[in-house]
C-alpha positions in Angstrom: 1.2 34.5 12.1 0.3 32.9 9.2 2.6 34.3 5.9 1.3 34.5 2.5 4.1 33.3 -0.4 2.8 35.9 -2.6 3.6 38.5 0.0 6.3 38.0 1.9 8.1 40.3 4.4 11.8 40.7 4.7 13.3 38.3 6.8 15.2 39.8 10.1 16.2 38.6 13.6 12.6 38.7 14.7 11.5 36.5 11.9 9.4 33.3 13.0 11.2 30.1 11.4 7.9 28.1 12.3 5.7 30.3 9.9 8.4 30.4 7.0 8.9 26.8 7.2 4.7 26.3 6.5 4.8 28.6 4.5 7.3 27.1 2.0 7.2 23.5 2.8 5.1 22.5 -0.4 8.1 23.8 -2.0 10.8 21.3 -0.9 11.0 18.3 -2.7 10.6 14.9 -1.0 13.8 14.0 -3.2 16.4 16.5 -1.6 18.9 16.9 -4.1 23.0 18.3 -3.6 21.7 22.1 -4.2 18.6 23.6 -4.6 17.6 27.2 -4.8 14.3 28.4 -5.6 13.3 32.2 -6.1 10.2 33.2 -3.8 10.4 37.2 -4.7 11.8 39.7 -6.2 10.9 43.0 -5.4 12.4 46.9 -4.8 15.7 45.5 -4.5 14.8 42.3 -1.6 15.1 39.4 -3.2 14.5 35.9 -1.3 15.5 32.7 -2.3 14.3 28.9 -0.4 17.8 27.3 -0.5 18.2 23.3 0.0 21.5 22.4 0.5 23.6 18.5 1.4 27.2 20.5 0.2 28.7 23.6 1.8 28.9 26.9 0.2 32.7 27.7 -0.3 33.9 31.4 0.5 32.8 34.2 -1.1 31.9 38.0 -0.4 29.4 40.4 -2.1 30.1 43.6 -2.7 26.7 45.0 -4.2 24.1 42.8 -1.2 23.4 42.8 1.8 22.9 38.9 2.6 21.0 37.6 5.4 20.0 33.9 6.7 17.0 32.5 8.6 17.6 28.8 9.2 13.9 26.4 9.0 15.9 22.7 9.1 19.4 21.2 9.8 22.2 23.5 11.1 25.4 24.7 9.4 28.5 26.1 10.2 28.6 29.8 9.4 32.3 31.1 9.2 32.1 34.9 8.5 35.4 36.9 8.4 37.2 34.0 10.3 34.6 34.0 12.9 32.4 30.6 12.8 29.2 30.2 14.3 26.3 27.5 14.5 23.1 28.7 13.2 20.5 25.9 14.1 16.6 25.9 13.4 15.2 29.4 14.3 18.4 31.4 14.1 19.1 34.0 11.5 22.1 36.4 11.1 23.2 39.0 8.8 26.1 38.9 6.3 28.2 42.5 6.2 29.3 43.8 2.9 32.7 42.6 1.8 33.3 40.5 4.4 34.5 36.7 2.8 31.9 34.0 4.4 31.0 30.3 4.0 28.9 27.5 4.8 29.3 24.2 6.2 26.2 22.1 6.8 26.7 20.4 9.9 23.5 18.4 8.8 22.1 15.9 6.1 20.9 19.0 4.2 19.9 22.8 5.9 16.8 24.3 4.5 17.0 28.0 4.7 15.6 31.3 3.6 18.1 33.2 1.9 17.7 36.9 1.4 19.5 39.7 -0.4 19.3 43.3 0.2 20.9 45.4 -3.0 23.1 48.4 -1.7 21.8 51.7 -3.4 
């Protein structure tokens, strides 16, 4: 299924990495640089981000979103209240609230949709 940038659905654990990736690849530069995040929408409380990333993301916890993943490239170490798992190409998972996380790319760089969910 082909996706559309300027409608995107939220991302969940049925997501298709294949279709993201096509659908935001003319977005990631051919330079990959330490960190890059770029907004793709903002809308009714979803907001989704294409993250690029060479450096890990050091712990933190949100108290106010509901933060999910959908790995397109690389793999990272995912270490989520002490329990660490590999997300690869493909895999997505879900972030609980207050819960202290962080990232590790296991990679040269992860490309990544990164998606928050604001808690009414």
């Amino acid at each position: 299924m082909a996706l559309n940038i300027n409608n995107l659905p939220e991302i969940n654990k049925n997501s298709d990495a294949d279709s993201w990736l096509t659908c935001v690849k003319h977005l990631i530069p051919t330079d990959i640089e330490d960190f890059t995040l770029k907004l793709l929408r903002k809308y009714h409380g979803v907001t989704q981000m294409l993250v690029i990333s060479k450096i890990d993301v050091p712990d933190e916890s949100h108290e106010d979103v509901l933060e999910s993943l959908l790995i397109l490239k690389g793999s990272c170490l995912c270490t989520i209240g002490g329990k660490a798992v590999v997300l690869k190409e493909g895999d997505y998972i879900d972030i609980p609230l207050h819960v202290q996380h962080n990232v590790k790319v296991l990679t040269p760089y992860v490309v990544a949709i990164l998606q928050h969910k604001a808690v009414a």
